[in-house]
C-alpha positions as a Python dict, from the first residue, in 0.01 Angstrom:
ca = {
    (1, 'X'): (0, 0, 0),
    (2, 'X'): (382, 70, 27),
    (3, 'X'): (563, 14, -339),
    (4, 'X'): (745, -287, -375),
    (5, 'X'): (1029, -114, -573),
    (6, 'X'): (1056, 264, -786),
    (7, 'X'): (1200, 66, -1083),
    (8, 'X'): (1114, -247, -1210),
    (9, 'X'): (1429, -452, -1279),
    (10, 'X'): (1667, -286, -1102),
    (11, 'X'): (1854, -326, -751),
    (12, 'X'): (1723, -65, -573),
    (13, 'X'): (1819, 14, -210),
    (14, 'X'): (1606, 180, 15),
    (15, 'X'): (1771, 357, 339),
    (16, 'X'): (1646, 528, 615),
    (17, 'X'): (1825, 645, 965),
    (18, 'X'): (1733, 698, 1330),
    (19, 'X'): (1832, 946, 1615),
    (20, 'X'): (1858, 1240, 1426),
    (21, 'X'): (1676, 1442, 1649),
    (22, 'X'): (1832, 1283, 1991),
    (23, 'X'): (2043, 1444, 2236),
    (24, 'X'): (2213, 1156, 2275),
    (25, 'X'): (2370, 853, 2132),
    (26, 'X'): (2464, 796, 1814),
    (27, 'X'): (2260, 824, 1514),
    (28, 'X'): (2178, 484, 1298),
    (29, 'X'): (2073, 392, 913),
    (30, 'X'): (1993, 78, 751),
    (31, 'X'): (2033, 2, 395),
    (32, 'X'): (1785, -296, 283),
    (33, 'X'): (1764, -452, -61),
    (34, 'X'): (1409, -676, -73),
    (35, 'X'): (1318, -917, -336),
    (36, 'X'): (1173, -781, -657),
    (37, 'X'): (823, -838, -536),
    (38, 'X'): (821, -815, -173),
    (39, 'X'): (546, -810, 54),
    (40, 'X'): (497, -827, 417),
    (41, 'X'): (129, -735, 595),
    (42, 'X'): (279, -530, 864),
    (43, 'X'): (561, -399, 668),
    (44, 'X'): (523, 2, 675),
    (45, 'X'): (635, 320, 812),
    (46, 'X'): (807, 225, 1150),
    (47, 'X'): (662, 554, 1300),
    (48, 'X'): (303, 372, 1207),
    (49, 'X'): (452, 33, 1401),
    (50, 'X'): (444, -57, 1743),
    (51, 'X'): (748, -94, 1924),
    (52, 'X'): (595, -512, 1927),
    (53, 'X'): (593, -530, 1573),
    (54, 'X'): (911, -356, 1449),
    (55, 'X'): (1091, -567, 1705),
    (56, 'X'): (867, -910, 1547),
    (57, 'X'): (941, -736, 1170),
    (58, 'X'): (1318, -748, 1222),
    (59, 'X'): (1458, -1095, 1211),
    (60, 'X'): (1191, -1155, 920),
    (61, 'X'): (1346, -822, 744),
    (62, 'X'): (1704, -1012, 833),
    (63, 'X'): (1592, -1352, 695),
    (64, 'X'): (1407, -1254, 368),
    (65, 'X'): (1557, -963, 243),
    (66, 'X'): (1835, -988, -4),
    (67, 'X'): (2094, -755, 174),
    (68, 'X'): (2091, -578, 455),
    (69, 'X'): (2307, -302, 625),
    (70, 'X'): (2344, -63, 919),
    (71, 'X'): (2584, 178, 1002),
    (72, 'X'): (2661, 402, 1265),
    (73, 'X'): (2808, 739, 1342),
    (74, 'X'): (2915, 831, 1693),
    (75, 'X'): (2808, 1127, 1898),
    (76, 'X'): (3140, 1270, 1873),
    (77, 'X'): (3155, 1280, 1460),
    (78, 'X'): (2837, 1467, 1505),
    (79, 'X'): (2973, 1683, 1690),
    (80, 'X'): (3279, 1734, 1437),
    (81, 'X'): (3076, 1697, 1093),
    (82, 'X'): (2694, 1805, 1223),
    (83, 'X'): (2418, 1628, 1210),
    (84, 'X'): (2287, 1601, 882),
    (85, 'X'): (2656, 1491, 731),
    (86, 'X'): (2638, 1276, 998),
    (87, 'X'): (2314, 1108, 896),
    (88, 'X'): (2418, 1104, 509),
    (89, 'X'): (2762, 940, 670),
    (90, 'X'): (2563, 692, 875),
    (91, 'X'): (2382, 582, 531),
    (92, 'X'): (2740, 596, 369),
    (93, 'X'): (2846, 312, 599),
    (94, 'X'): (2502, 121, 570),
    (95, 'X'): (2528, 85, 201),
    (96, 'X'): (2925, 0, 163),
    (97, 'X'): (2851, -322, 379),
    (98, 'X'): (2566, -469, 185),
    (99, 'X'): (2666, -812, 57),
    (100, 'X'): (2516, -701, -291),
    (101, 'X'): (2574, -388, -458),
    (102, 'X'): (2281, -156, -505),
    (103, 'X'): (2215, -21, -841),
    (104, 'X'): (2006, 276, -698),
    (105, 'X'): (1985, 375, -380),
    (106, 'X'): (1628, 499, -223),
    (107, 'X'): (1682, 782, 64),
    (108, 'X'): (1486, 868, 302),
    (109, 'X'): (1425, 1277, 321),
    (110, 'X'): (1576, 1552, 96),
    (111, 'X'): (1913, 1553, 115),
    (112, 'X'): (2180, 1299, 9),
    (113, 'X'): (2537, 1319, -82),
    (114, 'X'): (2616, 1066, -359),
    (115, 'X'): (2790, 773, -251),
    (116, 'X'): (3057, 656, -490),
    (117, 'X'): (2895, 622, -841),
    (118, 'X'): (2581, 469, -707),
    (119, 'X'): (2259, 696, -850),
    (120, 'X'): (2016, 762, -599),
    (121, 'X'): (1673, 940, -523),
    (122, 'X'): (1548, 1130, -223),
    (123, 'X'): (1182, 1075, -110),
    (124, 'X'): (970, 1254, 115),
    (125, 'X'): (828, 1030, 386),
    (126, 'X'): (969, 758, 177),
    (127, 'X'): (939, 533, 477),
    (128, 'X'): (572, 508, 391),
    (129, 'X'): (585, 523, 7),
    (130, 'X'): (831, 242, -46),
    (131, 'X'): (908, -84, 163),
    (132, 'X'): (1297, -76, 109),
    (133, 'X'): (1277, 232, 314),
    (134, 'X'): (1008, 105, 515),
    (135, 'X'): (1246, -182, 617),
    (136, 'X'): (1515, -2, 651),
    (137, 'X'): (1355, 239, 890),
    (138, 'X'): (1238, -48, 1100),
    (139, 'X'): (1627, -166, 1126),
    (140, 'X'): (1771, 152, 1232),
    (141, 'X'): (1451, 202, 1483),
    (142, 'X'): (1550, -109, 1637),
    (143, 'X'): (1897, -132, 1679),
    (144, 'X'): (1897, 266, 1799),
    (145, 'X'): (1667, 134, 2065),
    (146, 'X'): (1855, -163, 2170),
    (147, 'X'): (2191, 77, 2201),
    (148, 'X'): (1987, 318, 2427),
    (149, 'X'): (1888, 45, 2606),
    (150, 'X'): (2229, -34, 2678),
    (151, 'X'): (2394, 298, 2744),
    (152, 'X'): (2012, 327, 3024),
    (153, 'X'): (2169, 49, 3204),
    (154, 'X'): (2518, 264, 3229),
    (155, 'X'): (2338, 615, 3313),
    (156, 'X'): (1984, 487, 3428),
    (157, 'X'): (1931, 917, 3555),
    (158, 'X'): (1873, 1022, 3189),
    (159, 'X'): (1550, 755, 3131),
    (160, 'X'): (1680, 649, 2761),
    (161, 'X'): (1434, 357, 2815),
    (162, 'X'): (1194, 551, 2751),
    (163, 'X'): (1301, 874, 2573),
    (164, 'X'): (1550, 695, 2375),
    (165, 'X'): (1762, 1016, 2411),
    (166, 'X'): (1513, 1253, 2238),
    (167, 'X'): (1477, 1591, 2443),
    (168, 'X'): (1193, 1536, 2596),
    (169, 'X'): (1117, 1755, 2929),
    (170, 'X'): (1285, 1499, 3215),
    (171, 'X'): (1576, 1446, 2980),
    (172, 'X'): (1678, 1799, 2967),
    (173, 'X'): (1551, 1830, 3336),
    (174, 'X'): (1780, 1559, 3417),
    (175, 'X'): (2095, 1692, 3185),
    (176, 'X'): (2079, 2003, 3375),
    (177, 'X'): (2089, 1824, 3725),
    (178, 'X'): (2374, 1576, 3658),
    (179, 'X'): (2554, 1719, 3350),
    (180, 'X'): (2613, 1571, 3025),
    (181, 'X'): (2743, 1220, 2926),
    (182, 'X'): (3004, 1105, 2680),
    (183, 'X'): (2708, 1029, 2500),
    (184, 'X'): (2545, 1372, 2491),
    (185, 'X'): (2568, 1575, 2145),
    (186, 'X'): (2790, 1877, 2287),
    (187, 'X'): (2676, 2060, 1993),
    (188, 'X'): (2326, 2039, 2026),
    (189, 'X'): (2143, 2267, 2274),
    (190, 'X'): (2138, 2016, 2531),
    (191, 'X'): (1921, 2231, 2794),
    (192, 'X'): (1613, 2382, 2804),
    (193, 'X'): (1633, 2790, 2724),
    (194, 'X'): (1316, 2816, 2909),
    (195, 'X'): (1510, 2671, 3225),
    (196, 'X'): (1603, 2982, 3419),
    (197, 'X'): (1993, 2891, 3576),
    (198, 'X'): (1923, 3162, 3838),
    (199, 'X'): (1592, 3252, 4035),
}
């Protein structure tokens, strides 16, 4: 059972991102504030959901929670600022839209700068201790995928269908027969050291 909140009585925030690991496309995070006593059957750790039931998890996540945020940070600022700032950033921007202002802010993982004054706590696989997290992870899972989707249709040679823009073998296969993208994380090692560039 995923906890309901870390507090009782407080507005707690729970945020999580997506695309960290990617080669491409930018990397997402969702800020989610649920009701005090939330519960939802299905609701856990998006990695434990199928791609069906994050996608049938999201507009109910939308509907019933009390706020909810995501925020984006391009694969160029990743490039600049590296990926980690970049994922702290891409929580950053999650949190400053939410219609109601968190009193504490649940991360997802180890490291967090603070944003503004707002006290926050990092947790460890939060995603499947708490359901704010859990939530949120389902929200940046989602709209990731639905941006990869989009950029497939523009540069159908990489598969992001299917890989999403993680480096699995025929995306790197496929980077190294047609180049990079203005998608591609420049900063990232993009190719496969094992690939030999000479026989």
């Amino acid at each position: 059972m995923l906890l309901p909140y870390m507090e009782s009585g407080r507005i707690e925030a729970g945020c999580d991102e997506a695309g960290r690991g990617c080669l491409a496309g930018a990397v997402f995070a969702a800020a989610v504030i649920l009701p005090p006593d939330y519960q939802h059957p299905l609701l856990n750790d998006s990695k434990q959901l199928s791609e069906k039931q994050r996608y049938a998890l999201r507009p109910v996540i939308e509907q019933e929670a009390v706020a909810w945020a995501v925020g984006i940070v391009t694969p160029q600022e990743i490039d600049q600022i590296n990926i980690l700032n970049a994922s702290i950033l891409a929580m950053h921007r999650a949190v400053e839209q939410l219609s109601t202002t968190p009193q504490h802010l649940l991360i997802d993982g180890n490291r967090f700068k603070a944003y503004k004054d707002i006290p926050h706590t990092c947790v460890i696989k939060g995603d499947g201790k708490y359901l704010s997290i859990a939530a949120a992870s389902v929200l940046a899972k989602t709209y990731r995928d639905d941006y990869m989707m989009q950029l497939h249709n523009q540069h159908p040679q990489y598969r992001w269908d299917s890989n999403k823009g993680y480096p699995t073998k025929e995306h790197r296969n496929a980077i190294t027969q047609y180049g990079t993208t203005p998608y591609h994380r420049v900063s990232f090692r993009l190719t496969d050291p094992q690939l030999k560039l000479f026989e």
